[in-house]
SENU-537495 format. One record per residue (C-alpha): x, y, z. Coordinates in steps of 0.001 Angstrom, whole numbers, padded with zeros to 6 digits, always signed. Each point is the difference from the previous one (the first is absolute). Layout:
REM residues N
XYZ ...
END
This chain:
REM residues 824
+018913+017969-026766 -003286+001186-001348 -000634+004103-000475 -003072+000959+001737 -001305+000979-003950 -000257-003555-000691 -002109-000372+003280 +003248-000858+001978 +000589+001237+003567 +003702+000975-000063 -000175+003413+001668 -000038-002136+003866 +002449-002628+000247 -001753-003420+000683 +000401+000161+003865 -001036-003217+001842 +000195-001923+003522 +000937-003267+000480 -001592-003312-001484 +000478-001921+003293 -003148-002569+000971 -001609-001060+002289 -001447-003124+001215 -004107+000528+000290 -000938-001395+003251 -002685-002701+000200 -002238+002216+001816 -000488+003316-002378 +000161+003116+002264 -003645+001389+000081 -000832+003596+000176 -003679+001164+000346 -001723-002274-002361 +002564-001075-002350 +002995-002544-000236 +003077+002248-000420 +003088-002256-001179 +003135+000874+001143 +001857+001952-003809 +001810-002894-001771 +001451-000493-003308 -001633-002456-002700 +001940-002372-002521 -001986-000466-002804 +000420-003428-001141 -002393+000270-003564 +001494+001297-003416 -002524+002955-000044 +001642+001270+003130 -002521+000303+002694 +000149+001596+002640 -001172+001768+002964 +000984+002063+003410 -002125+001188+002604 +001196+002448+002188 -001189-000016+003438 +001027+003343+002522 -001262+001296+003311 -001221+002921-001758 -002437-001266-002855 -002925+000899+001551 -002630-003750+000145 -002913+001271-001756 +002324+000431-003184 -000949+003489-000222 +002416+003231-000528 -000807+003555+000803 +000337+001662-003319 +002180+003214+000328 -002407+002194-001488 +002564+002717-001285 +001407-003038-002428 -004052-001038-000655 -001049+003129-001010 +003248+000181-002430 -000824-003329-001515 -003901+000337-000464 +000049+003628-001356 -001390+001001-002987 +001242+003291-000183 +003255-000205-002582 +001782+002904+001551 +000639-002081+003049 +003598-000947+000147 +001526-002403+002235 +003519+000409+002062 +002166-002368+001895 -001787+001205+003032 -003561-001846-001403 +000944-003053+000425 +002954-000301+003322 -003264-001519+001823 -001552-002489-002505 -002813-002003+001298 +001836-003271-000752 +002665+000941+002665 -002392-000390+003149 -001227-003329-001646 +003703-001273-000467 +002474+002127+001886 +002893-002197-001608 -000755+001883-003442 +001003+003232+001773 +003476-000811-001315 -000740+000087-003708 -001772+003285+000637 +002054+001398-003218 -001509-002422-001986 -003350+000654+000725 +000597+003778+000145 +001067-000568-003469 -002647-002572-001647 -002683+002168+002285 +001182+003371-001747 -000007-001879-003660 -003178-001246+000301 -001478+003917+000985 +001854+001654-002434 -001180-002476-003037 -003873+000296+001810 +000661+004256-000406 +001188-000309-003629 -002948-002367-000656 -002376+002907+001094 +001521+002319-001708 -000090-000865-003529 -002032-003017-000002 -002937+001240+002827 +000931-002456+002486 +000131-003560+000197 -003629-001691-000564 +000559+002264-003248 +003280-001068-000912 -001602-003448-000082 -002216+000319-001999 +002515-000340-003092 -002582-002462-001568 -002275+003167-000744 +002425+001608-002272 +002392-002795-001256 -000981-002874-002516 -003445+000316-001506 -002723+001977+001150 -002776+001619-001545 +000295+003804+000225 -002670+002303-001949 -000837-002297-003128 +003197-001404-000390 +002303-002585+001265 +003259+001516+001970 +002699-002523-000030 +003138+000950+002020 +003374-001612+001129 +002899+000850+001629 +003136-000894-002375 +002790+002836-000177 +002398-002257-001460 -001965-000491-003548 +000930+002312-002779 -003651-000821-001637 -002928-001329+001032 -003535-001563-001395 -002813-001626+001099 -001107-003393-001727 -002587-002164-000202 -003133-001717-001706 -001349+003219+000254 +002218+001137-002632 +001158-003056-002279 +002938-000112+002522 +001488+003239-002389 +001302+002398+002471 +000706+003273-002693 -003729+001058+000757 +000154-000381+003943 +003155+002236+000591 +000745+001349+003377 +002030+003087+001693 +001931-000044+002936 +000119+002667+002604 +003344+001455+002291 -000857-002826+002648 +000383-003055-002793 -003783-000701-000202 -001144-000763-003078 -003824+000652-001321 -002529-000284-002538 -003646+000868-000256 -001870-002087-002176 -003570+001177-000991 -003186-001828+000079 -001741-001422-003547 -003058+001343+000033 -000549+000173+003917 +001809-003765+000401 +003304-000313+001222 +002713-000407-002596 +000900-002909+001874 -002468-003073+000421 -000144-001521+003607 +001812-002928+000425 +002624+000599-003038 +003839-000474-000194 +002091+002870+000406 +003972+000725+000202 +002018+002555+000709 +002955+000711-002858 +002866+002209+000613 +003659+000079-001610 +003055+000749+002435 +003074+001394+000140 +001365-002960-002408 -002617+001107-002957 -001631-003322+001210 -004105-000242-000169 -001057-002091+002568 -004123-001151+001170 -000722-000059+003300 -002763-000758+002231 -001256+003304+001564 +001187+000557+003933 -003117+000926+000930 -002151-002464-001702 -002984-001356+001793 -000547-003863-001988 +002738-002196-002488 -000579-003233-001667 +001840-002333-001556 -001002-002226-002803 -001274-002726+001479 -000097-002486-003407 +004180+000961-000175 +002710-001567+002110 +001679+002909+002188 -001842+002745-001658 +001402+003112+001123 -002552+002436+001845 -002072+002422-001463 -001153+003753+001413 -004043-000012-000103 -002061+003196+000321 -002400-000985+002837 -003182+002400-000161 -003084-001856+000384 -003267+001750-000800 -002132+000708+003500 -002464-003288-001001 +003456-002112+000196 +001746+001509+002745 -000387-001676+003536 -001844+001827+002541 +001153-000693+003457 -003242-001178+002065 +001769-000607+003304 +001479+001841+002781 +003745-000796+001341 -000338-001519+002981 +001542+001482+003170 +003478-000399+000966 +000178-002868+002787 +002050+000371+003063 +002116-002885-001501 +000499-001063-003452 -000554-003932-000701 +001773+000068-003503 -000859-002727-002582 +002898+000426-002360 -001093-001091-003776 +001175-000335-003095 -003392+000488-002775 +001653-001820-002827 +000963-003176+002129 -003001-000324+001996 -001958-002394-002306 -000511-003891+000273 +000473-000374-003457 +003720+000531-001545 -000706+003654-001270 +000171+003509+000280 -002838+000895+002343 -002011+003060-000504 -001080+002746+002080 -003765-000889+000148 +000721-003730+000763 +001972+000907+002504 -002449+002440+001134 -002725-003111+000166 +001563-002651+000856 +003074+000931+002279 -001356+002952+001916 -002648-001591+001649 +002358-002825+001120 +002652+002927+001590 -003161+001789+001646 -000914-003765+001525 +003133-000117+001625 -000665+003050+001636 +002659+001961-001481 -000715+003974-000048 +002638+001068-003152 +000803-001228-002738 +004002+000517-001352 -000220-000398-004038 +003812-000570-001662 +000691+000530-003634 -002422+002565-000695 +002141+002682-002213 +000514-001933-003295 +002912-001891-000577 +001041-001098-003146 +001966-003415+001556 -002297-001845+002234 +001810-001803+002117 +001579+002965+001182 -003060+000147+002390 -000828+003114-000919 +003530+001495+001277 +001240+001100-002862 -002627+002591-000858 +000112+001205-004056 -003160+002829+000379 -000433+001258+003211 -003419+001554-000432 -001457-003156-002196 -002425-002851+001696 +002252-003862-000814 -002615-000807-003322 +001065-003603+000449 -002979-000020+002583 -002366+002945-001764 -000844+003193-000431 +000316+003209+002244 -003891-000669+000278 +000822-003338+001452 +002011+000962+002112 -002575+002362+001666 -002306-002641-000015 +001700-002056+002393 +000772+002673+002667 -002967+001332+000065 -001315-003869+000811 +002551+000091+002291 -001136+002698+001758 -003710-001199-000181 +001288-002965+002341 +001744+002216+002708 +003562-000689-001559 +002524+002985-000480 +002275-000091-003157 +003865+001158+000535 +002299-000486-003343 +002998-001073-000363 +001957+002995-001491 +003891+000272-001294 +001308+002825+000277 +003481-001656+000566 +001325-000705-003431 -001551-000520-003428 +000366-002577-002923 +003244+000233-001819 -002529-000788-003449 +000429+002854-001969 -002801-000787-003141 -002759-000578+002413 +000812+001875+003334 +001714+003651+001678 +003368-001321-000778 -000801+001095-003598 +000195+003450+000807 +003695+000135+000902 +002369+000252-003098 +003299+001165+001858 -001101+003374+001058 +001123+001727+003008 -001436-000588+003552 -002410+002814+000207 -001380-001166-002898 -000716-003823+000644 -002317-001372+002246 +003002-002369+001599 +003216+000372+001164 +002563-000063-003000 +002723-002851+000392 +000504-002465+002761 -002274+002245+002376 -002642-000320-002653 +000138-004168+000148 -000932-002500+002636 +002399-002728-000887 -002281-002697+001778 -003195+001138-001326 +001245+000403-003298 -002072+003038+000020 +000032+004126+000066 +000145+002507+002889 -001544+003003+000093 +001490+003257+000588 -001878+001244+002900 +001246+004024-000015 -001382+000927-003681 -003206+001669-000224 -001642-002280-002276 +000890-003029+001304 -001818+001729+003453 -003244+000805-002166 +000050-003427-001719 +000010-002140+003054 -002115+002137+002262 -002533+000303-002418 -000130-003690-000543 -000839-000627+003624 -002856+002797-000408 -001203-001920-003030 -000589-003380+001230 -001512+001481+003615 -002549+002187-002422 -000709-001877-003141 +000175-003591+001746 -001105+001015+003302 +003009-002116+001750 +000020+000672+003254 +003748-000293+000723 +003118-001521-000862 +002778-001916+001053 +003621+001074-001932 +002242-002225-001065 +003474+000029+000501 +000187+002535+001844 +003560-001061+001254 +001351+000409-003134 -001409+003545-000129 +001252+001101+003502 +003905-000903-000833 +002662+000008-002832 +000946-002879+000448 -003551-001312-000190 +000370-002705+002710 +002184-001964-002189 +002534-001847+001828 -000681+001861+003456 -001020-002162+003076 -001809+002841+002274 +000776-001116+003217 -002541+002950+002009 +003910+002403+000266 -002141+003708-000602 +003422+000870-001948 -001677-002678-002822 -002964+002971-000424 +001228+003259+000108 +003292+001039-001927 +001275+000788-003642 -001367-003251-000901 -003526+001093+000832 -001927+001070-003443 -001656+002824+001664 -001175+000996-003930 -002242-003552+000338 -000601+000831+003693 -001559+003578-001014 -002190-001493-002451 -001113-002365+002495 -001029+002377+002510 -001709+002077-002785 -002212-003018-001093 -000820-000897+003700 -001555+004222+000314 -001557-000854-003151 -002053-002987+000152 -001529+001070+003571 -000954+003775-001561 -001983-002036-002705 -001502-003041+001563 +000729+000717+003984 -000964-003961+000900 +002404-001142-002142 +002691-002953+000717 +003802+000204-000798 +002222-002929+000419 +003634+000018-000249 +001709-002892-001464 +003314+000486+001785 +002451-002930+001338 +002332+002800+001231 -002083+000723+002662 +001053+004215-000195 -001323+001711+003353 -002656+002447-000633 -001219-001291-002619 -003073-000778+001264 -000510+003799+001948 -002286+002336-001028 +002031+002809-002684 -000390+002842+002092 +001933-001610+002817 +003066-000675-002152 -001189-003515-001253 -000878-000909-003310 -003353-000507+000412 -001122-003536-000727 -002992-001973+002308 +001659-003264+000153 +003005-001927-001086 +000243-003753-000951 +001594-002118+002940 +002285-001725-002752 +002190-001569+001956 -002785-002410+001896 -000401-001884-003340 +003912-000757+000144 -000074-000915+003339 -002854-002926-000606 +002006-001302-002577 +003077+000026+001479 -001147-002339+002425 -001941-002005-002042 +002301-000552-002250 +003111-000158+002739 -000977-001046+002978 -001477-003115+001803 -003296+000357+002222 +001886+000355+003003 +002213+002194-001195 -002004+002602+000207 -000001+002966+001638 -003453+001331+002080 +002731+003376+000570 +000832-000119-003573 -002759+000237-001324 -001772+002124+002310 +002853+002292-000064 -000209+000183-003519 -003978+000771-000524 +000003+002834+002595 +003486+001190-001362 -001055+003195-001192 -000426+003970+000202 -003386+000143+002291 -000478+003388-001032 -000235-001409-004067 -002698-002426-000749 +000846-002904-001320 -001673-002501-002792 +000594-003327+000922 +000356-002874-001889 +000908-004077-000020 +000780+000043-003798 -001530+002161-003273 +000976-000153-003732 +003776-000299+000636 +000000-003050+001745 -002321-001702-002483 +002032+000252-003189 +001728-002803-002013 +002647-000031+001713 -001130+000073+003530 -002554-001946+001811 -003181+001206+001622 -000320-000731+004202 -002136-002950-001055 +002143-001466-002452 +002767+000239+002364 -002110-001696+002723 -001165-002577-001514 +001999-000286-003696 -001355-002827-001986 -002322-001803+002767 -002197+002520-001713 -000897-001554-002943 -000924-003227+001774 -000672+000935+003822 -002516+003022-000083 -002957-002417-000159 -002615-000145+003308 -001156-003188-001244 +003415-001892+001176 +002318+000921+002815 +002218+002878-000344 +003966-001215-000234 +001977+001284+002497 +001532+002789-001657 -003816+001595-001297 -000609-000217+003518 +002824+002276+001324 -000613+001827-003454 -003325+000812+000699 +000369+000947+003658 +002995+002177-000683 -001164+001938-002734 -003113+000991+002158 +002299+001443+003040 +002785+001296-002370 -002797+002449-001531 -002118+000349+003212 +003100+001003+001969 +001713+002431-002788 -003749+001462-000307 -000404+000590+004224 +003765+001328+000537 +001779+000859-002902 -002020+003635-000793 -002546+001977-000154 -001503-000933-003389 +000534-003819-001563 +000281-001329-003418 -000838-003212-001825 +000673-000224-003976 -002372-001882-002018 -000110-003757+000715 +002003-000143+002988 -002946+000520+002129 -001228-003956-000807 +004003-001196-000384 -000119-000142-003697 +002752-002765-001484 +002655+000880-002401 +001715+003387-000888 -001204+002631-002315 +002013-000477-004050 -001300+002716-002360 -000022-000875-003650 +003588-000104-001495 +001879-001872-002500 +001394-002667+002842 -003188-001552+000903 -001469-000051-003536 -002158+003300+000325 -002073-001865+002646 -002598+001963+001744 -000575-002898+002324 +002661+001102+003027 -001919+003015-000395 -003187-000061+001775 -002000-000581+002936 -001096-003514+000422 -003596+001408+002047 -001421-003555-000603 +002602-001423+002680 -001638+002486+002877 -003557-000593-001738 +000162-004178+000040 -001320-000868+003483 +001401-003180+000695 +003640+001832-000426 +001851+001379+003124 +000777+003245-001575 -003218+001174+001207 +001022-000202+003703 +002811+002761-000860 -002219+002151-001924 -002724-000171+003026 +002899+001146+002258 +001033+002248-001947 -003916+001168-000159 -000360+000097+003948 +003376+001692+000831 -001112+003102-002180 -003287-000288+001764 +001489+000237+003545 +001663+002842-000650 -002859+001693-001717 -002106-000984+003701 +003379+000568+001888 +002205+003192-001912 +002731-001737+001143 +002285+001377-003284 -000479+003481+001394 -000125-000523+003549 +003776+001363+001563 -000414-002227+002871 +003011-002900-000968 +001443-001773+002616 +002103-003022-000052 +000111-001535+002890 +000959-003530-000271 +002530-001962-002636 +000946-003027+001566 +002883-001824-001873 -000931-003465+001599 -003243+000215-000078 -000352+001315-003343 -002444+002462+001191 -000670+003762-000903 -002737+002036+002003 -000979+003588-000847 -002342+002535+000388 -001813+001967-003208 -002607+002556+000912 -001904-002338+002711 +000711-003039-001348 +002168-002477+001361 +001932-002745-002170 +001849-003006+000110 +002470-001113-002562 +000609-003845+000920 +003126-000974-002572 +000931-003134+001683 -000400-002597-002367 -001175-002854+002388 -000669+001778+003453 -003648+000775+001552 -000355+002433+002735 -002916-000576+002684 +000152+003292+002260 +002337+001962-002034 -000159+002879+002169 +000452+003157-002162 -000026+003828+000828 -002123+002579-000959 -001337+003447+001430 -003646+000072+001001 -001359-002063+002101 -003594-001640-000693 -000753-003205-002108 +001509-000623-003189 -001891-002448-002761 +001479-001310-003601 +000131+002685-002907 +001768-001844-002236 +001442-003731-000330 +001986-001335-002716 -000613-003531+001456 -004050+000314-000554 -001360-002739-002571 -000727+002811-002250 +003084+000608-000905 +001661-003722+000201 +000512-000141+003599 -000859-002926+002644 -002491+002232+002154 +002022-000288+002730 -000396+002991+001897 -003370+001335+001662 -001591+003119-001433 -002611-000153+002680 +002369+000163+002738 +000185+002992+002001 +003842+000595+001606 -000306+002265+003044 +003007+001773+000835 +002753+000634+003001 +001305+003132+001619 +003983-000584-000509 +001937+001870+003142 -000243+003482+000614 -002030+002208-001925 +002291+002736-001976 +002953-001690+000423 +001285-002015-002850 +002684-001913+001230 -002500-001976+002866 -002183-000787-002869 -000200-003286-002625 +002111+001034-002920 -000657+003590+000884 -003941-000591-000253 -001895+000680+003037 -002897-002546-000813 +000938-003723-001293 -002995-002671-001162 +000769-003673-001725 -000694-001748-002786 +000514-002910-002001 +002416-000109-002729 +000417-002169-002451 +003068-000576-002376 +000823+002132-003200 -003696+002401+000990 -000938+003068+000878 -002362+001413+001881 -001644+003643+000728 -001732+000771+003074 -002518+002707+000605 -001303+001851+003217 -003516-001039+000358 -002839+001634+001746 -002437-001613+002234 -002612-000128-002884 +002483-000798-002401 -001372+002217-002992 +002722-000772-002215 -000919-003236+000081 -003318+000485-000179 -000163+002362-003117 +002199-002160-002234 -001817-002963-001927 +003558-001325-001111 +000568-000980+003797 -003393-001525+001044 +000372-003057+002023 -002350-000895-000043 -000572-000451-004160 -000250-004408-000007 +003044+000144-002218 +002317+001519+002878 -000889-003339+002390 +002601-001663-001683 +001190-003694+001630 +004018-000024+001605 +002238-001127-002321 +002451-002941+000908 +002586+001429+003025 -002158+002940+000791 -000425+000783+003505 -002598+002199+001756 +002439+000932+002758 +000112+003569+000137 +002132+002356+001961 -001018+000186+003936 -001306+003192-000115 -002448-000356-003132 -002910-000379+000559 -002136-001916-002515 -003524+001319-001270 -000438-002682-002323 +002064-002620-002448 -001367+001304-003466 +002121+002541-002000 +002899-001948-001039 -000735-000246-003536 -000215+004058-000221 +002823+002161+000365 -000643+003641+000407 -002190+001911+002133 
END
């Protein structure tokens, strides 16, 4: 069992209730405005152990707010270091009226809640509270300070210490520093004749000897650029002093753009993004790839590998220098360059930061710093606790001082200098438990998040950075990378959460390739997979997503490649008939992504390529393929080559961000399910005040499929993934207006259709989908969007063989163009 000073929680024994399930019913219970699943437990079937729970109770209040007791509030958000906190300040946390079930760990939280106040008290006490304490970057590395250069680091361990460099022949005797009682080290180094004493954009190392009479270089903690060599093989990394004069310094032009109601995240990867095998840089990214993300309607852009890295196909997850821009792709300058274009174009900028671990590379990264001293004295954990076995990588210990300063500071850093605008943590799994998520199947059992195996160290920190980032930038975005699915995690700090605005929905990517890879078409489930997208803590926002990175690498296979495998290479052409399996390929990948984006959460994700189906998997340079850049890149000229069909995926992709930029259907908390017919393949659901239809069945059309929904009024086409546009047959109307039906006795459920009291029809085609909006009698949706116009010559498109102009009973038919175009 873990003490509580290594962040355990042994003082409460792990008290838990039983892990009994229960069967979700086809028809979700709904409460207000939202679909409330019955609780259930969830087997995570993937290696990376994803999972989620979402707890459903009589007494979560719908709108997914919690009355904030203000006794604990005012304890949490005051300033005032003499406040102290008592078991009595937190007995009626916030996060108890949103999840009464949580009542029974109140020990826990008692416990995390009065570790997280009492660290917040000592921070303003001797460090002037906590924007202050983060702004480490001010006083440690190099800074200019009165004519001189001030170059700090924390290393109590080393008996001696220099700093080296071009600046000084690389001879260390004339650059000797001093340590103080807290194991900083510092040196002030003059100016030469009112110049710094060192150049901009030279090498410089830190040397110290330890305990062992050992002298050892390292690359400064706090450094803000390294190189390598890039005319040697596996050159290790070099420290650079980064100081550019004013005329070479970027000046931001642009401001952020405001936070939207729903993120649309375009997940990148700058180094990868290129047509040509190569390292892309930060301004061609900036040129060429931005505009495409901001085409497709996307409102924020995700960038990976940003800290540098010394081993590249690490994908930026094994971070060497924290506070350093990767230089594979540029300078810091760069860098700024292309989020300030980003910004210019309406797109927000999150970055993917690791706080989880750190690269075991001791030359070039942190690692370097730890020569077998004590725990206080280390940024990680000493021994096993100090070592993620999988990752082959270092964990950071989470209750010393500096380690707090260090990684808060970073996140200040890259919100300030950068202007980020958010960022989504990885592994944040691995943080939350000491066993890291390695070999534990969360099955939704509360026991799973709250005992001694919590790291409530790691979940301290975490609520610290989540007070931080909103104090300096309050629009800011903070995703959770978590496969545990940990209740609370999500809540706002001062109710007893942790603080972040969204998790990832990580187990929806399993799911889609479970049953592509497992099951037959009529195997599957319309209440499996339903069940699955809305399976989920209402009360947390979700980020949804069909596939990112993870499913892309060699390896694994993207949802395309599984779809369609090697038809691609020959099948993709417009100019011949697609073969059968580009056909289902095509048509599934459009509702497998339209369908995770309208249910699964309240944000939705695409990484880099997926959006048009791009073939293949993602290889990194590496001795087994030869060094070969190839596997790594984007192949835009695919999308870009109009006689190829992975244009129709890319203009889907285009138009289902667009409805829900017309429609806020991502934020909207208006879900209903009311429909998943096994036979007929069918789902139908509610999102905001649209209506959609999921039509799975391989072979089946539907003429008057009646479906549900809950105003009455005329509904029209939104969206349809059967629209020439997008590689469709133009089967359905978009001109047709479908008036609606009263269904039994208003404000009672059980007399109505499916529990809707209004029903209209429609026609359904196989394997499409179809959104429906409420139109007015003037139609000014319609009407104000050129994308939709009917009446354009190129939307009179001619029947194609088998297509029928029979439409449902009840529709009533303005005119036959539309067909070709799918959204309104």
């Amino acid at each position: 069992m873990q003490s509580s000073s290594c962040g355990g929680f042994s003082s409460v024994p792990a008290l838990g209730s039983s892990s009994k399930k229960t069967q979700c019913t086809p028809a979700s219970k709904i409460c207000g405005n939202l679909v409330i699943p019955q609780i259930s437990g969830l087997n995570c079937r993937s290696p990376k152990l994803h999972g989620y729970c979402r707890f459903s109770s009589p007494r979560i209040q719908t709108n997914g707010r919690a009355e904030r007791n203000s006794k604990v509030s005012a304890v949490l958000t005051h300033d005032d270091s003499t406040t102290t906190s008592t078991d009595d300040d937190f007995e009626n946390l916030g996060i108890f009226n949103v999840d009464p079930a949580l009542e029974k760990y109140k020990d826990h939280f008692r416990y995390r809640m009065g570790r997280y106040v009492d660290q917040n008290k000592l921070i303003e006490k001797y460090e002037g509270g906590l924007e202050e304490f983060a702004k480490g970057y001010l006083k440690f590395g190099f800074n200019r300070e009165e004519g001189a250069i001030v170059y700090r680091e924390w290393a109590p361990p080393a008996q001696e210490a220099q700093i080296i460099g071009d600046f000084n022949g690389w001879d260390g005797s004339k650059h000797v520093m001093e340590k103080n009682e807290f194991g900083v080290w510092s040196v002030r180094i003059p100016d030469n004749n009112g110049n710094p004493a060192i150049p901009h954009n030279s090498r410089v190392k830190f040397r110290f000897k330890h305990g062992d009479g050992i002298w050892v270089d390292r690359i400064p903690a706090w450094i803000k650029y390294a190189t390598a060599d890039p005319s040697r093989f596996a050159a290790p990394y070099d420290g650079v002093y980064w100081d550019p004069p004013p005329e070479e310094r970027y000046q931001f032009k642009y401001p952020r753009p405001p936070k939207p109601d729903a993120p649309r995240v375009y997940e990148a990867h700058v180094g990868m993004s290129s047509s040509e095998p190569k390292v892309n840089s930060y301004r061609e990214f900036a040129d060429d790839v931005l505009p495409r993300i901001r085409a497709n309607n996307y409102n924020t852009v995700q960038l990976m590998a940003v800290m540098e890295h010394s081993y590249y196909a690490s994908f930026g997850y094994h971070v060497t220098n924290f506070f350093a821009v990767s230089s594979r792709s540029g300078t810091p300058e760069d860098l700024k360059y292309l989020i300030d274009k980003a910004h210019s174009l309406g797109l927000r900028v999150l970055m993917d930061a690791v706080h989880s671990h750190a690269s075991s590379n001791a030359t070039d990264g942190l690692n370097g710093f730890d020569v077998g001293q004590g725990p206080k004295e280390s940024y990680f954990h000493i021994g096993e606790q100090g070592y993620h076995k999988l990752w082959d990588s270092r964990l950071f210990n989470y209750s010393n001082w500096e380690v707090l300063r260090f990684l808060l500071s970073n996140l200040r850093w890259w919100i300030e200098e950068y202007n980020f605008d958010g960022f989504r943590l990885d592994g944040v799994t691995s943080m939350l438990y000491h066993h890291h998520g390695i070999n534990m199947a969360f099955t939704g059992n509360y026991n799973e998040y709250f005992s001694e195996l919590t790291d409530v160290d790691a979940v301290v920190y975490l609520m610290l950075a989540n007070t931080l980032i909103p104090k300096i930038l309050p629009d800011a975005t903070v995703i959770a990378e978590d496969v545990s699915g940990m209740p609370g995690l999500g809540r706002p700090v001062s109710e007893g959460g942790v603080g972040f605005d969204y998790r990832l929905a990580m187990a929806i990517p399993d799911k889609w390739i479970d049953y592509l890879k497992n099951k037959k078409d009529e195997e599957w489930s319309m209440e499996d997979i339903a069940w699955s997208l809305t399976n989920r803590r209402y009360t947390e926002k979700c980020i949804a997503y069909a596939e990112s990175h993870d499913q892309a690498i060699v390896g694994d296979k993207t949802l395309a490649f599984l779809l369609m495998d090697k038809e691609m290479y020959s099948g993709m052409s417009c100019l011949t008939d697609p073969p059968p399996a580009v056909e289902r390929g095509i048509a599934l990948h459009k509702m497998i992504h339209f369908l995770t984006m309208a249910l699964g959460g309240e944000g939705y994700l695409n990484f880099m390529g997926n959006e048009f189906g791009h073939p293949e998997w993602i290889d990194f340079p590496r001795e087994g393929n030869g060094w070969s850049y190839d596997m790594c890149r984007r192949q835009w000229d695919l999308v870009d080559t109009d006689h190829l069909r992975y244009k129709f995926l890319n203009e889907f992709d285009k138009a289902m961000n667009l409805l829900d930029e017309k429609f806020s259907i991502l934020s909207s908390t208006k879900q209903i399910v009311s429909t998943t017919n096994e036979e007929d393949k069918v789902i139908v659901f509610e999102r905001g005040d649209l209506v959609f239809v999921f039509n799975f069945h391989p072979e089946n059309t539907y003429r008057g499929y009646k479906v549900g929904c809950d105003l009455p009024g005329k509904y029209r086409v939104a969206l349809d993934s059967d629209a020439r546009d997008f590689g469709g047959h133009g089967r359905v109307g978009h001109d047709v207006d479908h008036f609606t039906t009263p269904e039994g006795i208003p404000g009672a459920p059980e007399t109505n259709f499916n529990n809707r009291p209004n029903s209209f029809k429609v026609l359904s085609p196989p394997r499409t989908c179809v959104a429906y909006y409420r139109a007015g009698d003037d139609d000014a949706v319609a009407k104000s969007n050129p994308i939709a116009d009917a009446s354009r010559e190129d939307a009179l498109l001619p029947k194609e063989d088998g297509e029928t102009d029979q439409e449902p009973e009840d529709a009533k038919p303005q005119n036959r163009g539309g067909r070709g175009r799918g959204i309104i």
